[in-house]
mmCIF entry with sequence, helices, sheets and N, C-alpha, C, O atoms, coordinates in Angstrom:
data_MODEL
# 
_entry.id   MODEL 
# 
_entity.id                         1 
_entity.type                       polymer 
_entity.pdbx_number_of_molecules   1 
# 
_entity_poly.entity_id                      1 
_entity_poly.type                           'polypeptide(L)' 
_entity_poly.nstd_linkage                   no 
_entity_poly.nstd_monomer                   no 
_entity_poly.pdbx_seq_one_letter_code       
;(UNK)(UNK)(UNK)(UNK)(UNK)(UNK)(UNK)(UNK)(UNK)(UNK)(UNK)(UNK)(UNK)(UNK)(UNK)(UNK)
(UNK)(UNK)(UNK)(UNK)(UNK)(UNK)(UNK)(UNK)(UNK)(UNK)(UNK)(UNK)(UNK)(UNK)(UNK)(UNK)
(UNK)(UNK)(UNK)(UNK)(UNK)(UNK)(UNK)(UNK)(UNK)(UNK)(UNK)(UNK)(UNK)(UNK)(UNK)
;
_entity_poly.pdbx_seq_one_letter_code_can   XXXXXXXXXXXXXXXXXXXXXXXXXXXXXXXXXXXXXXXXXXXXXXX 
_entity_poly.pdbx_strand_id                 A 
# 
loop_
_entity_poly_seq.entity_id 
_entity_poly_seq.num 
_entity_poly_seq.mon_id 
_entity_poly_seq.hetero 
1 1  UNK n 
1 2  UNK n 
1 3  UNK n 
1 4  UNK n 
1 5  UNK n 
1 6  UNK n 
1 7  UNK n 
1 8  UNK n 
1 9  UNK n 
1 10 UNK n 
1 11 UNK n 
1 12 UNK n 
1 13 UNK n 
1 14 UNK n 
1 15 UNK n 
1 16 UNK n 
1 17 UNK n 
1 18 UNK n 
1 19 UNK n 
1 20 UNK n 
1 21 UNK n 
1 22 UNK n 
1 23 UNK n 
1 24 UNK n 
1 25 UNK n 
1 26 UNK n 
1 27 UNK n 
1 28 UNK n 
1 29 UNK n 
1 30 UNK n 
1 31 UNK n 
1 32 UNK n 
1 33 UNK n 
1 34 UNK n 
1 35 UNK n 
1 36 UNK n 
1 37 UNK n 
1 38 UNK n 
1 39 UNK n 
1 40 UNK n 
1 41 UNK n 
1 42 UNK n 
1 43 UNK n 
1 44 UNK n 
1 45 UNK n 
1 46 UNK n 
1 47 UNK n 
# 
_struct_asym.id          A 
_struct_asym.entity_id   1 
# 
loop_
_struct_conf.conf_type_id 
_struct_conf.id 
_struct_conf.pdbx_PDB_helix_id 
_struct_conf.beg_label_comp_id 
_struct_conf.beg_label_asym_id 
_struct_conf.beg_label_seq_id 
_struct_conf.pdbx_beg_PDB_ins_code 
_struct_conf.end_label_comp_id 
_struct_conf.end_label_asym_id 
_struct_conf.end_label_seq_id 
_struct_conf.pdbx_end_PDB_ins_code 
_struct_conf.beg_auth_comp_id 
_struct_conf.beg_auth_asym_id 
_struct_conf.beg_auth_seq_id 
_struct_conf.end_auth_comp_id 
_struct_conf.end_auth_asym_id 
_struct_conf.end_auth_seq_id 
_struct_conf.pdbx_PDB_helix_class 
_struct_conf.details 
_struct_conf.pdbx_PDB_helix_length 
HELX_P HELX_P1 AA1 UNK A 3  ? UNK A 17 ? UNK A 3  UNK A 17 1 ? 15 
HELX_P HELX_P2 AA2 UNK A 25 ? UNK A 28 ? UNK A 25 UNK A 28 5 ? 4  
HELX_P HELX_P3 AA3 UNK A 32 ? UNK A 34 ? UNK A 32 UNK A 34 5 ? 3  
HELX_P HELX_P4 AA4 UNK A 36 ? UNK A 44 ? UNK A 36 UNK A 44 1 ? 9  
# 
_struct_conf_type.id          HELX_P 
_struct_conf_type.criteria    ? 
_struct_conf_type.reference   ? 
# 
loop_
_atom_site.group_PDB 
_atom_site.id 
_atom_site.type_symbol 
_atom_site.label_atom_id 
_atom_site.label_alt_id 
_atom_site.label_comp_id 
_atom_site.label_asym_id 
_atom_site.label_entity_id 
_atom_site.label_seq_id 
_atom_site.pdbx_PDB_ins_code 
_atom_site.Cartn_x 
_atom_site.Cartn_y 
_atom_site.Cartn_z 
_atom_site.occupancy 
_atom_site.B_iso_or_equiv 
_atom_site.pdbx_formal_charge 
_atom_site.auth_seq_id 
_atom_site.auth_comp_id 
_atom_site.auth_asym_id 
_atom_site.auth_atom_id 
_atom_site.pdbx_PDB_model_num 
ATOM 1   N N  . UNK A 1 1  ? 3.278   -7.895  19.977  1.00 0.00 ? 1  UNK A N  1 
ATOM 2   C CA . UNK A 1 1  ? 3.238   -8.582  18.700  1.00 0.00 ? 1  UNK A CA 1 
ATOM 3   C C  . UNK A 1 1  ? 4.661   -9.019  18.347  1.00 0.00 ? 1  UNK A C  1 
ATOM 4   O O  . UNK A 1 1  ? 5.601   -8.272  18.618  1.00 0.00 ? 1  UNK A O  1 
ATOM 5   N N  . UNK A 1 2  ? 4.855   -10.204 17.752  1.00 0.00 ? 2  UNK A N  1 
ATOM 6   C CA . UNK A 1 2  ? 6.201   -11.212 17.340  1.00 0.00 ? 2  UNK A CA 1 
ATOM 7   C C  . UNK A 1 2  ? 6.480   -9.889  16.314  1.00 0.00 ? 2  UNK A C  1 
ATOM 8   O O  . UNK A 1 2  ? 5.724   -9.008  15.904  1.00 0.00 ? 2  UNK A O  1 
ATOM 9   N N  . UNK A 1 3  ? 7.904   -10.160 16.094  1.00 0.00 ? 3  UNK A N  1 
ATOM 10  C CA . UNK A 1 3  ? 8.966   -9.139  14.809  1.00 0.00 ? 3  UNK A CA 1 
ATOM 11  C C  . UNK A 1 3  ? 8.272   -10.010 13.950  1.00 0.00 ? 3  UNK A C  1 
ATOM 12  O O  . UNK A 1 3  ? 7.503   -9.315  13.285  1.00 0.00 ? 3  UNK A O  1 
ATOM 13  N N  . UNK A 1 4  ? 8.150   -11.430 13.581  1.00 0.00 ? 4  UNK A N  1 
ATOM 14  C CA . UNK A 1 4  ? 7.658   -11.497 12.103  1.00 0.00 ? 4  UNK A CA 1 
ATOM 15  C C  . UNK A 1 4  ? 6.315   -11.110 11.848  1.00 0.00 ? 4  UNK A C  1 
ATOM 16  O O  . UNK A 1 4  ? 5.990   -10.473 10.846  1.00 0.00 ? 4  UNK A O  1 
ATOM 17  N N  . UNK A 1 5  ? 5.433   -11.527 12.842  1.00 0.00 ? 5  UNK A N  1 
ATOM 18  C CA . UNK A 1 5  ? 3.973   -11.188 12.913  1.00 0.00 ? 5  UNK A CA 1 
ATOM 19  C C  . UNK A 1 5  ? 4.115   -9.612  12.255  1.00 0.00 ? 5  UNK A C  1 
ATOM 20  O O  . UNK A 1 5  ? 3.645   -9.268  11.171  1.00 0.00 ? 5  UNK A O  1 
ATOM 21  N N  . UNK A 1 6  ? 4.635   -9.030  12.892  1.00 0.00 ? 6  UNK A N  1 
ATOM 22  C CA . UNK A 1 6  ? 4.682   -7.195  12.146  1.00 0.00 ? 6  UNK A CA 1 
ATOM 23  C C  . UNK A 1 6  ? 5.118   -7.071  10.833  1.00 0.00 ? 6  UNK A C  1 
ATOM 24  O O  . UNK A 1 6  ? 4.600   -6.407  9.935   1.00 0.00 ? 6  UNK A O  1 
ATOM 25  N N  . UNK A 1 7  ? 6.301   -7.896  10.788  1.00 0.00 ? 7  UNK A N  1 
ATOM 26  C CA . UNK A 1 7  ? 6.744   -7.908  9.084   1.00 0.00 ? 7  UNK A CA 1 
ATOM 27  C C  . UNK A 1 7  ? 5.532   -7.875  8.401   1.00 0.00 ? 7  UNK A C  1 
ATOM 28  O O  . UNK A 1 7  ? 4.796   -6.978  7.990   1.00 0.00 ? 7  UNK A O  1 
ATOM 29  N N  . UNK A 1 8  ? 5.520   -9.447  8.388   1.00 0.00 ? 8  UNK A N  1 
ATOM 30  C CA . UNK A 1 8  ? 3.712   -9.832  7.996   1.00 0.00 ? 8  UNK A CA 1 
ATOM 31  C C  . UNK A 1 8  ? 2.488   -8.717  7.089   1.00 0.00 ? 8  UNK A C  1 
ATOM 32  O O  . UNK A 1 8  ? 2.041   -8.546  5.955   1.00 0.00 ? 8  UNK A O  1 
ATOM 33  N N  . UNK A 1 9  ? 2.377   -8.221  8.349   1.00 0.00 ? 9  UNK A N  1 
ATOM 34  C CA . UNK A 1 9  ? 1.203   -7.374  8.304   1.00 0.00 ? 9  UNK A CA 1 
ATOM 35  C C  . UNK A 1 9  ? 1.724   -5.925  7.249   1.00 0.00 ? 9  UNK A C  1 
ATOM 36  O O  . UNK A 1 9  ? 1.029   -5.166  6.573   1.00 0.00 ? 9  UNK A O  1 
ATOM 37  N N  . UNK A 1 10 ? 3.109   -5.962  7.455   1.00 0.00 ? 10 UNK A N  1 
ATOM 38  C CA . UNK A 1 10 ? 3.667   -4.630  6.800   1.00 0.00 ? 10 UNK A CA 1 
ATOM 39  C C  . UNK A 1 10 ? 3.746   -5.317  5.341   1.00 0.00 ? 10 UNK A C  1 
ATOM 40  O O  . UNK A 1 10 ? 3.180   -4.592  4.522   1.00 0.00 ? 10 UNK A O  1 
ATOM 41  N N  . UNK A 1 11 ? 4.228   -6.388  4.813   1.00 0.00 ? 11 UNK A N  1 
ATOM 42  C CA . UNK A 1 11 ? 3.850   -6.750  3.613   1.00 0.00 ? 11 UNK A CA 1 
ATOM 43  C C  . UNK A 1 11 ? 2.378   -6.651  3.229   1.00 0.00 ? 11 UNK A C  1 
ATOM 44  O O  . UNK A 1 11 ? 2.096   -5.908  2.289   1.00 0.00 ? 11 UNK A O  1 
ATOM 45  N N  . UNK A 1 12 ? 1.402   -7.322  3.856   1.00 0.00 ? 12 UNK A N  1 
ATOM 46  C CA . UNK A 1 12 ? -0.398  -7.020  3.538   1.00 0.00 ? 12 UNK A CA 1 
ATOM 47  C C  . UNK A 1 12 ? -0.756  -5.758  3.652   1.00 0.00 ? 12 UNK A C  1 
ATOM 48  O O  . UNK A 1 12 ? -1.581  -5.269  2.880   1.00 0.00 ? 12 UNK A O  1 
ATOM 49  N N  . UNK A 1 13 ? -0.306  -5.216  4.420   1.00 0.00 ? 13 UNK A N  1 
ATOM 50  C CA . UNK A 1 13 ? -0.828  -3.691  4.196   1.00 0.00 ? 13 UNK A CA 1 
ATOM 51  C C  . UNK A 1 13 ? -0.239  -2.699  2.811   1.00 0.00 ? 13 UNK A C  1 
ATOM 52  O O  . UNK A 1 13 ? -0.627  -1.614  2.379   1.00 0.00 ? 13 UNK A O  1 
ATOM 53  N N  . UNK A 1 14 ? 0.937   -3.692  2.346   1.00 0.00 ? 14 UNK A N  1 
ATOM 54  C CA . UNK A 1 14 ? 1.492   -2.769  1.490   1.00 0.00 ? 14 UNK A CA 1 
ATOM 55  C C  . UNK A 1 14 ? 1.092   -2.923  -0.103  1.00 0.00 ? 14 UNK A C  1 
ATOM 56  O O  . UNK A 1 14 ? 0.991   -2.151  -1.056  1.00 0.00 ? 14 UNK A O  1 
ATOM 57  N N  . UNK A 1 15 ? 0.943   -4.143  0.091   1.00 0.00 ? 15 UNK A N  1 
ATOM 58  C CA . UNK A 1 15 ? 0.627   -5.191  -1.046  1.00 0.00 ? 15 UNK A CA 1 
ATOM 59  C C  . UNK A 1 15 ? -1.303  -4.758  -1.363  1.00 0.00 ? 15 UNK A C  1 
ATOM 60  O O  . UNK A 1 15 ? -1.815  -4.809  -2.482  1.00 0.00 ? 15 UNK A O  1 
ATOM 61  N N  . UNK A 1 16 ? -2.035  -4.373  -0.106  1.00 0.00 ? 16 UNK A N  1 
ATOM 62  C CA . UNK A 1 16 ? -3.014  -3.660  -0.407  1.00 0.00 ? 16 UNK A CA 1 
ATOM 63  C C  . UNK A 1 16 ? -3.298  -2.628  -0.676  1.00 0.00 ? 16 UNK A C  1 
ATOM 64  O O  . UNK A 1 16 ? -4.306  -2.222  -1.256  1.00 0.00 ? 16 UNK A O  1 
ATOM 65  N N  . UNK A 1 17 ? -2.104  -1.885  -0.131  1.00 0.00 ? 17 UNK A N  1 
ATOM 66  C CA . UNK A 1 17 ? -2.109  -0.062  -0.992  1.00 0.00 ? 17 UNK A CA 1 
ATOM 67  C C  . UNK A 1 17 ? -1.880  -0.253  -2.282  1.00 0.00 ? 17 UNK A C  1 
ATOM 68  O O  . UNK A 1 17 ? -2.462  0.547   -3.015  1.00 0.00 ? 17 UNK A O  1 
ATOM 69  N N  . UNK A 1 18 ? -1.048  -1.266  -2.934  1.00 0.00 ? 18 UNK A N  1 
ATOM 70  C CA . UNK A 1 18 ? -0.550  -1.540  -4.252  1.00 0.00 ? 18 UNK A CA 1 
ATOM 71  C C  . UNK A 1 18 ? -1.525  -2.235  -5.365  1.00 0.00 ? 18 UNK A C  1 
ATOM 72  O O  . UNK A 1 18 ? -1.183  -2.413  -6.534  1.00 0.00 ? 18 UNK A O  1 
ATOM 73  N N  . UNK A 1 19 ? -2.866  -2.620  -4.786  1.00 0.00 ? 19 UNK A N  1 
ATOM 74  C CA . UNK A 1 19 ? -3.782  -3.048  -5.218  1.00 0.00 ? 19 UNK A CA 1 
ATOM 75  C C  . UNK A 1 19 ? -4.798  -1.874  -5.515  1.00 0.00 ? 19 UNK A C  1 
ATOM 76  O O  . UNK A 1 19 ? -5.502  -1.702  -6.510  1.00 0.00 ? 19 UNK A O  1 
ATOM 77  N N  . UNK A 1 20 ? -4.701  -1.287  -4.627  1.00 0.00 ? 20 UNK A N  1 
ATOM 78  C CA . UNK A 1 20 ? -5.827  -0.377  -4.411  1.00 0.00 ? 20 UNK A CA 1 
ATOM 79  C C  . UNK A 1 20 ? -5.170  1.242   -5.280  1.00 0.00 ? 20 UNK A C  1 
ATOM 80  O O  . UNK A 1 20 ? -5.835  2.249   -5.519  1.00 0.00 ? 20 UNK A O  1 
ATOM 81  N N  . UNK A 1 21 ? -3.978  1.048   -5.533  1.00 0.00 ? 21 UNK A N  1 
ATOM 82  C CA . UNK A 1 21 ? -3.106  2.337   -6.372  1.00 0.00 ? 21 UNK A CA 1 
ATOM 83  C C  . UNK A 1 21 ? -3.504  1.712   -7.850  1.00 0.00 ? 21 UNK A C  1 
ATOM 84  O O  . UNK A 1 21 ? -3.891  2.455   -8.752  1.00 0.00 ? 21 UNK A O  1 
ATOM 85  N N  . UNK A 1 22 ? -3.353  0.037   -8.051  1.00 0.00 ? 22 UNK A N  1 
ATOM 86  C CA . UNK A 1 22 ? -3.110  -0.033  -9.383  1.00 0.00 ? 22 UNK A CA 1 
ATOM 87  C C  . UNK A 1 22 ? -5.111  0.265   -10.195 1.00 0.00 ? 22 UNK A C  1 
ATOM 88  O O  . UNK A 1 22 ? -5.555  0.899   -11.152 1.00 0.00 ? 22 UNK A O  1 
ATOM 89  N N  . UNK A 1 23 ? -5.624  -0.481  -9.276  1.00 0.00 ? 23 UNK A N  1 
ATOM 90  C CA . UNK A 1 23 ? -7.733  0.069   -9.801  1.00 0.00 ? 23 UNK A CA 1 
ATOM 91  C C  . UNK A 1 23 ? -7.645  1.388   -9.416  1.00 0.00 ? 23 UNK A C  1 
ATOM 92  O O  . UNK A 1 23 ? -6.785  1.942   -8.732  1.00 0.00 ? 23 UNK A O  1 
ATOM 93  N N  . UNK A 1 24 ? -8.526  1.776   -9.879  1.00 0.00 ? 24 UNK A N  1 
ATOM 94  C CA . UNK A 1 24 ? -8.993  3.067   -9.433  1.00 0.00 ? 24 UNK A CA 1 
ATOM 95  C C  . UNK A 1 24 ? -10.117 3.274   -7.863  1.00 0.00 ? 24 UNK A C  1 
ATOM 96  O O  . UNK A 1 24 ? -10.781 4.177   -7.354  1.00 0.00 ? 24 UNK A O  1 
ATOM 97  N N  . UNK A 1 25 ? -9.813  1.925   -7.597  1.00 0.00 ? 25 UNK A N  1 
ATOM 98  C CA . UNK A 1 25 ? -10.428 2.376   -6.031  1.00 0.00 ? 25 UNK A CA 1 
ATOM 99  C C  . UNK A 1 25 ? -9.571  3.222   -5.195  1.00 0.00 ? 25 UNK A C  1 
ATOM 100 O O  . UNK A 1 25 ? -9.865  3.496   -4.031  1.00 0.00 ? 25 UNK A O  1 
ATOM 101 N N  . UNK A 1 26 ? -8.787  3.528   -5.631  1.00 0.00 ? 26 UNK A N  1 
ATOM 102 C CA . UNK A 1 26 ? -7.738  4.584   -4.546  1.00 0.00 ? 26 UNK A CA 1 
ATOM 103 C C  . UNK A 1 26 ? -8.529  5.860   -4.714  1.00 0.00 ? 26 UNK A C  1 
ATOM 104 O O  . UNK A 1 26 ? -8.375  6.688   -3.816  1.00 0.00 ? 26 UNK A O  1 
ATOM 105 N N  . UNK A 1 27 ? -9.327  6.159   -5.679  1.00 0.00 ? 27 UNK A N  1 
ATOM 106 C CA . UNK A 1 27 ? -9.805  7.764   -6.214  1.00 0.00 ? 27 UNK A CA 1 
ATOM 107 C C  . UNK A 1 27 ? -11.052 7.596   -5.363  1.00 0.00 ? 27 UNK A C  1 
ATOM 108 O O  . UNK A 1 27 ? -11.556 8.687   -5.626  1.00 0.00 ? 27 UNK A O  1 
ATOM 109 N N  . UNK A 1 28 ? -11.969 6.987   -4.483  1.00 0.00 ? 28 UNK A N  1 
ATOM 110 C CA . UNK A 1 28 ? -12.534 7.374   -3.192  1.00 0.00 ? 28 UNK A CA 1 
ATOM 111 C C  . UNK A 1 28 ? -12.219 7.912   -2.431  1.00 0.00 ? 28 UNK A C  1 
ATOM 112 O O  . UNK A 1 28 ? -13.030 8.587   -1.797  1.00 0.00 ? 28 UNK A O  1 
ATOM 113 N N  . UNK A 1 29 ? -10.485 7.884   -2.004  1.00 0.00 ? 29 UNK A N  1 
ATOM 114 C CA . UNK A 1 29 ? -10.116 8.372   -0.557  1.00 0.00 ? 29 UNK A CA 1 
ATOM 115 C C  . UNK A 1 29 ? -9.082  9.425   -1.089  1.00 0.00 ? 29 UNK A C  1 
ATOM 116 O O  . UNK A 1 29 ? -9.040  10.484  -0.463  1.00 0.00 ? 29 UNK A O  1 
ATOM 117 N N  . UNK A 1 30 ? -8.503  9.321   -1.829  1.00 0.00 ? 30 UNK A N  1 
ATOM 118 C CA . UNK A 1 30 ? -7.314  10.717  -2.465  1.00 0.00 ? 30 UNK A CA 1 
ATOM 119 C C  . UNK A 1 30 ? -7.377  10.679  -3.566  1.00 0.00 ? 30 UNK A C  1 
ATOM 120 O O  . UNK A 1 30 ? -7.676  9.799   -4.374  1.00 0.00 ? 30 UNK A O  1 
ATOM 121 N N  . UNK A 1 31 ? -6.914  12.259  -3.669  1.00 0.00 ? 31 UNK A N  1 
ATOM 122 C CA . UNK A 1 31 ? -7.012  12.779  -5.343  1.00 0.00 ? 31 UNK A CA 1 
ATOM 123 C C  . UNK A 1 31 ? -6.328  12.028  -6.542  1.00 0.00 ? 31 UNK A C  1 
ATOM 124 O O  . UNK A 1 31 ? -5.783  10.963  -6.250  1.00 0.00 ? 31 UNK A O  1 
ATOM 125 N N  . UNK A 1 32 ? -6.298  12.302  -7.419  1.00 0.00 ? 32 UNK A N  1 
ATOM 126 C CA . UNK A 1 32 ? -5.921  11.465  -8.833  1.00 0.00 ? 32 UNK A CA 1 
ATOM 127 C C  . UNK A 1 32 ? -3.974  11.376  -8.495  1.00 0.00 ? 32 UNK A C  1 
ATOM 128 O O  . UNK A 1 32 ? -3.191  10.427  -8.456  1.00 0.00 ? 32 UNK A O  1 
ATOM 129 N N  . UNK A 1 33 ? -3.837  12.606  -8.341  1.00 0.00 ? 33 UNK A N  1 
ATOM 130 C CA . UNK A 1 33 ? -2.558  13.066  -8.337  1.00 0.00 ? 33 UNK A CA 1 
ATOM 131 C C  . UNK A 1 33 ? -1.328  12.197  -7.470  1.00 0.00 ? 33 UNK A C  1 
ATOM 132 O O  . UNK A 1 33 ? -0.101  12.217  -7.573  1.00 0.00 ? 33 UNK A O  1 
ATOM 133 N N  . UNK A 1 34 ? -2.395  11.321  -6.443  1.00 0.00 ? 34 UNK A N  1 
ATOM 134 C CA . UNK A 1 34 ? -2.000  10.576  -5.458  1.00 0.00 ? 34 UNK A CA 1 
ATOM 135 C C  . UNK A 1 34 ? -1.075  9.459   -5.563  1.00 0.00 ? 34 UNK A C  1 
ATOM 136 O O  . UNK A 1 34 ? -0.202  9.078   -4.783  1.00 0.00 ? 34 UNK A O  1 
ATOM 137 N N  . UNK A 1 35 ? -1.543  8.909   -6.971  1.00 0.00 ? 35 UNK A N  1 
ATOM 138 C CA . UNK A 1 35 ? -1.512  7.226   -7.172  1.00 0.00 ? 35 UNK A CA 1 
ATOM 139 C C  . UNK A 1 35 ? 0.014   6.686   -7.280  1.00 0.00 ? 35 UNK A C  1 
ATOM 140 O O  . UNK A 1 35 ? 0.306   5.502   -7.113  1.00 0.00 ? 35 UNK A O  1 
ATOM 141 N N  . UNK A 1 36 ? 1.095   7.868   -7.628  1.00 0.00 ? 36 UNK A N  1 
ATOM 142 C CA . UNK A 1 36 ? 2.445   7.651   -7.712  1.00 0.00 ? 36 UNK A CA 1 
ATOM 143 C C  . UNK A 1 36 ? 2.899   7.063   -6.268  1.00 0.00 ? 36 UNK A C  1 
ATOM 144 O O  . UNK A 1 36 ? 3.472   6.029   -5.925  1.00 0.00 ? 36 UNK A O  1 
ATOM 145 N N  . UNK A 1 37 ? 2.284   8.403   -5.449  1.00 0.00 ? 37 UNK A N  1 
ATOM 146 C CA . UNK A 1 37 ? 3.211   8.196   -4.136  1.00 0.00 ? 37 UNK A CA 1 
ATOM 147 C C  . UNK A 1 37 ? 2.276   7.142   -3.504  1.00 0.00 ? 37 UNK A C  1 
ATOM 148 O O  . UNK A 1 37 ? 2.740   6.949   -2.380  1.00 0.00 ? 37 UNK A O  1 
ATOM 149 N N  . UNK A 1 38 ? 1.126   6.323   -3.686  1.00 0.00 ? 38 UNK A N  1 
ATOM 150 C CA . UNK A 1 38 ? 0.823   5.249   -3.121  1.00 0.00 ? 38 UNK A CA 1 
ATOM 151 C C  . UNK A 1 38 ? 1.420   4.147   -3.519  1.00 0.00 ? 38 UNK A C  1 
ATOM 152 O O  . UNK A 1 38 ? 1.888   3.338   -2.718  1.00 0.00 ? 38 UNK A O  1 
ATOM 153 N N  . UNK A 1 39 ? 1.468   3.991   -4.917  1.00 0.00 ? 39 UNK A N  1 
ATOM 154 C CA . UNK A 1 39 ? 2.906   2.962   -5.026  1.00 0.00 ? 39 UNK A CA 1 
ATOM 155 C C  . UNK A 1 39 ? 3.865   2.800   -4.253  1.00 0.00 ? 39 UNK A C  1 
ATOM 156 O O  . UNK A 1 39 ? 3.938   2.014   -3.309  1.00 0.00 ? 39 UNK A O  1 
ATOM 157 N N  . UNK A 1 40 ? 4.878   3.774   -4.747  1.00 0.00 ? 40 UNK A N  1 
ATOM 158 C CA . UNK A 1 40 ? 5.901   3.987   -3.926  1.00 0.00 ? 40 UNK A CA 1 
ATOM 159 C C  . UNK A 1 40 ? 5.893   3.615   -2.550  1.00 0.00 ? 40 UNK A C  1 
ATOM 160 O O  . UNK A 1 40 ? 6.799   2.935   -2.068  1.00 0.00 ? 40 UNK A O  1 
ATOM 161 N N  . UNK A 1 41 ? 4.474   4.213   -1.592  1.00 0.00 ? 41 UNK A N  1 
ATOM 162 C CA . UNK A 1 41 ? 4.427   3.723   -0.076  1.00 0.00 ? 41 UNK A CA 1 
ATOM 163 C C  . UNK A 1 41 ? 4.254   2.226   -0.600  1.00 0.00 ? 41 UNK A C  1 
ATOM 164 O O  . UNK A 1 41 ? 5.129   1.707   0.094   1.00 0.00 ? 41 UNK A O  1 
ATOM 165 N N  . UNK A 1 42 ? 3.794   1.316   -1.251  1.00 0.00 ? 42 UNK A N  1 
ATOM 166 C CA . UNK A 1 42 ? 3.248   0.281   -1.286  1.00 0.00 ? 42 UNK A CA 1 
ATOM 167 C C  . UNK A 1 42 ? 4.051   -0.685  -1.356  1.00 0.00 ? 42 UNK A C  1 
ATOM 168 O O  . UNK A 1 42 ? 3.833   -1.828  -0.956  1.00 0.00 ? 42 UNK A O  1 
ATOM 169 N N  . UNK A 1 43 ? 5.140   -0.234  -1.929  1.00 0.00 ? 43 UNK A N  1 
ATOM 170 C CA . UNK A 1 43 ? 6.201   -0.857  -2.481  1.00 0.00 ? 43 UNK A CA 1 
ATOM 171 C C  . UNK A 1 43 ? 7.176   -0.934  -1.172  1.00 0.00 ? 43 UNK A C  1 
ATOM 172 O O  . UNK A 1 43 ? 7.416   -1.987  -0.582  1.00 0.00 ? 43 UNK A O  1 
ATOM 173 N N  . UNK A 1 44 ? 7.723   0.397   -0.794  1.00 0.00 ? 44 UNK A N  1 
ATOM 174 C CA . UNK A 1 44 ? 8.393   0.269   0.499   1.00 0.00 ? 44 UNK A CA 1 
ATOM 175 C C  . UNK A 1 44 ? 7.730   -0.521  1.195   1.00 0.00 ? 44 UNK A C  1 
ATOM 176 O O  . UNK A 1 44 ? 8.680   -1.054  1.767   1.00 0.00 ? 44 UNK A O  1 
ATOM 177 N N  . UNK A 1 45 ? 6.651   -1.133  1.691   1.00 0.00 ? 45 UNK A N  1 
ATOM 178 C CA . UNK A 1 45 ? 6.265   -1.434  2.674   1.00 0.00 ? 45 UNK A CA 1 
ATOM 179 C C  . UNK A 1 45 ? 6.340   -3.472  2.569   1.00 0.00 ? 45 UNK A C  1 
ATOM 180 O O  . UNK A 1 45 ? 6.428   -4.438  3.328   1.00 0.00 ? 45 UNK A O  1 
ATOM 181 N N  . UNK A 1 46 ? 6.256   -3.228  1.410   1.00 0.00 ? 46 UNK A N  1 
ATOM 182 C CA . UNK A 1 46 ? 6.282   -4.546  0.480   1.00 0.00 ? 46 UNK A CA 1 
ATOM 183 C C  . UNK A 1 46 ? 8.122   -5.308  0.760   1.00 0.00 ? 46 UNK A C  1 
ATOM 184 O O  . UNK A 1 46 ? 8.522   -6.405  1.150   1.00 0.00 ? 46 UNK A O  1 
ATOM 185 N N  . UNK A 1 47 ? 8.721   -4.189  0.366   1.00 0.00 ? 47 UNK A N  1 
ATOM 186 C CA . UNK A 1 47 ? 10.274  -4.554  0.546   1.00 0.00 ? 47 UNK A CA 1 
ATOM 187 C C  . UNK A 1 47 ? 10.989  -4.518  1.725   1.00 0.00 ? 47 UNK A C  1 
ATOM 188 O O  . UNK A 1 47 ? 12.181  -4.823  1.734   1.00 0.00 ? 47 UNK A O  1 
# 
């Protein structure tokens, strides 16, 4: 896979944890307590 192609995907994947932290669809797969540090991953992944 190309270096930007990976960037890429590391922005969409992050930008979808950050979607999925800000609804409450994150509370299907981890506890309540979770939603800080999914930001945070979401964000790193974003930047």
């Amino acid at each position: 896979m190309r270096r930007n192609v990976a960037g890429l995907v590391m922005v969409f994947v992050g930008a979808a944890v950050v979607q999925l932290a800000t609804s409450n669809t994150y509370l299907r797969y981890v506890k309540p307590g979770m939603r800080w540090m999914l930001l945070a991953a979401g964000l790193i992944l974003i930047a």
